[in-house]
C-alpha positions as CSV (number, residue, x, y, z in Angstrom):
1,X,-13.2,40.1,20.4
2,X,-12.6,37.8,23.0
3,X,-9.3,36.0,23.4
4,X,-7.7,33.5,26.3
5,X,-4.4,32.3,26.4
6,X,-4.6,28.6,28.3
7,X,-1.1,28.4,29.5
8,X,0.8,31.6,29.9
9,X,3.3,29.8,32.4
10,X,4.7,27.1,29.7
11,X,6.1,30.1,27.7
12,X,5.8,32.8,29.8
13,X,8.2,33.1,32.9
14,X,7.4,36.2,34.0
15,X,9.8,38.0,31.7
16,X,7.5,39.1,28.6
17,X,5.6,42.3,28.0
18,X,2.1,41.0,27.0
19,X,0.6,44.9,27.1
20,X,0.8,45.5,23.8
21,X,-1.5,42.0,22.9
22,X,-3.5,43.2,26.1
23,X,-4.2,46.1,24.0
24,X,-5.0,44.5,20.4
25,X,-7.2,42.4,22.5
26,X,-8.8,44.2,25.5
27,X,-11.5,41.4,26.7
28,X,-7.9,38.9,27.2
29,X,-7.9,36.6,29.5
30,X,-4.5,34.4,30.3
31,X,-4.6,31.3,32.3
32,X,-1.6,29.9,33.8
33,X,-2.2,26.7,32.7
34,X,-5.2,24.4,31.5
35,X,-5.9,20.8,31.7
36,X,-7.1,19.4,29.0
37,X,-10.9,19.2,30.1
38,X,-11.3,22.6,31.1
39,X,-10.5,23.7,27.5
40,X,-14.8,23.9,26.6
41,X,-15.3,25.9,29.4
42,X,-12.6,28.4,29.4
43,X,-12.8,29.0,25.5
44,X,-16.4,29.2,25.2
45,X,-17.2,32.1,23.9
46,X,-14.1,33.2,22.8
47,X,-12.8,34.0,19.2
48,X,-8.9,33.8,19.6
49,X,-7.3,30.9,21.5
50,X,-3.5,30.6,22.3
51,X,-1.9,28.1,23.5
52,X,1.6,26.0,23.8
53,X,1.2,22.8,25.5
54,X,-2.6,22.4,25.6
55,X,-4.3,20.2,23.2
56,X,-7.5,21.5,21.3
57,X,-8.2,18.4,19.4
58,X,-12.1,17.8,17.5
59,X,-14.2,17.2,20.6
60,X,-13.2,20.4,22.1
61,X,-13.7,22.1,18.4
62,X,-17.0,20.9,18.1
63,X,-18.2,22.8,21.3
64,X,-16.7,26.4,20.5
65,X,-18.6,27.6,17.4
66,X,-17.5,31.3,18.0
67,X,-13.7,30.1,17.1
68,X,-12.2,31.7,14.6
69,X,-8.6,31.6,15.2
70,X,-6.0,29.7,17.1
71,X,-2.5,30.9,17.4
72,X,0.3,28.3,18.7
73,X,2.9,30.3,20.6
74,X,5.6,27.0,19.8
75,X,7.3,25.9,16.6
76,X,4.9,22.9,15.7
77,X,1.2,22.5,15.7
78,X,0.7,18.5,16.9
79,X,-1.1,19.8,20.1
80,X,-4.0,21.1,17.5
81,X,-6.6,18.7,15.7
82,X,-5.3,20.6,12.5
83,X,-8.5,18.1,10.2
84,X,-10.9,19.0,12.7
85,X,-9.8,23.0,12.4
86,X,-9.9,22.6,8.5
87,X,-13.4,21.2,8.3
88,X,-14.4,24.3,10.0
89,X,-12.8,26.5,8.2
């Protein structure tokens, strides 16, 4: 399963211990941040996304059919197209 974490560096100072999610989720792959273009590109293929700060509204949606799950590592959810997510399931 391939996951990416887009911005590592908005929640991440250097203080965490990511091993354990390293090892849930061997083919990881952290950014230290994302604008909001690259999003397509650095998710494609991938079936986790995590994020913080970075958007992932319907457009970007749209383009990663192998999605299955994102996780939000913040208290609220604005940053995600939450319709777009429901329409595909």
């Amino acid at each position: 399963m391939r996951a990416v974490i887009l911005d590592r560096e908005s929640f991440d100072r250097g203080e965490l211990d990511l091993s354990a999610l390293h090892s849930a989720l061997p083919e990881l792959t952290d950014f230290p941040a994302t604008a909001p273009e690259e999003v397509p590109e650095r998710l494609a293929g991938a079936q986790v996304a995590i994020t913080n700060k970075v958007p992932i509204g319907a457009e970007a949606l749209e383009m990663l059919p192998d999605l299955r799950l994102i996780a939000v590592a913040a208290t609220g959810t604005n940053n995600i197209d939450l319709e777009a997510a429901r329409r595909r399931g």
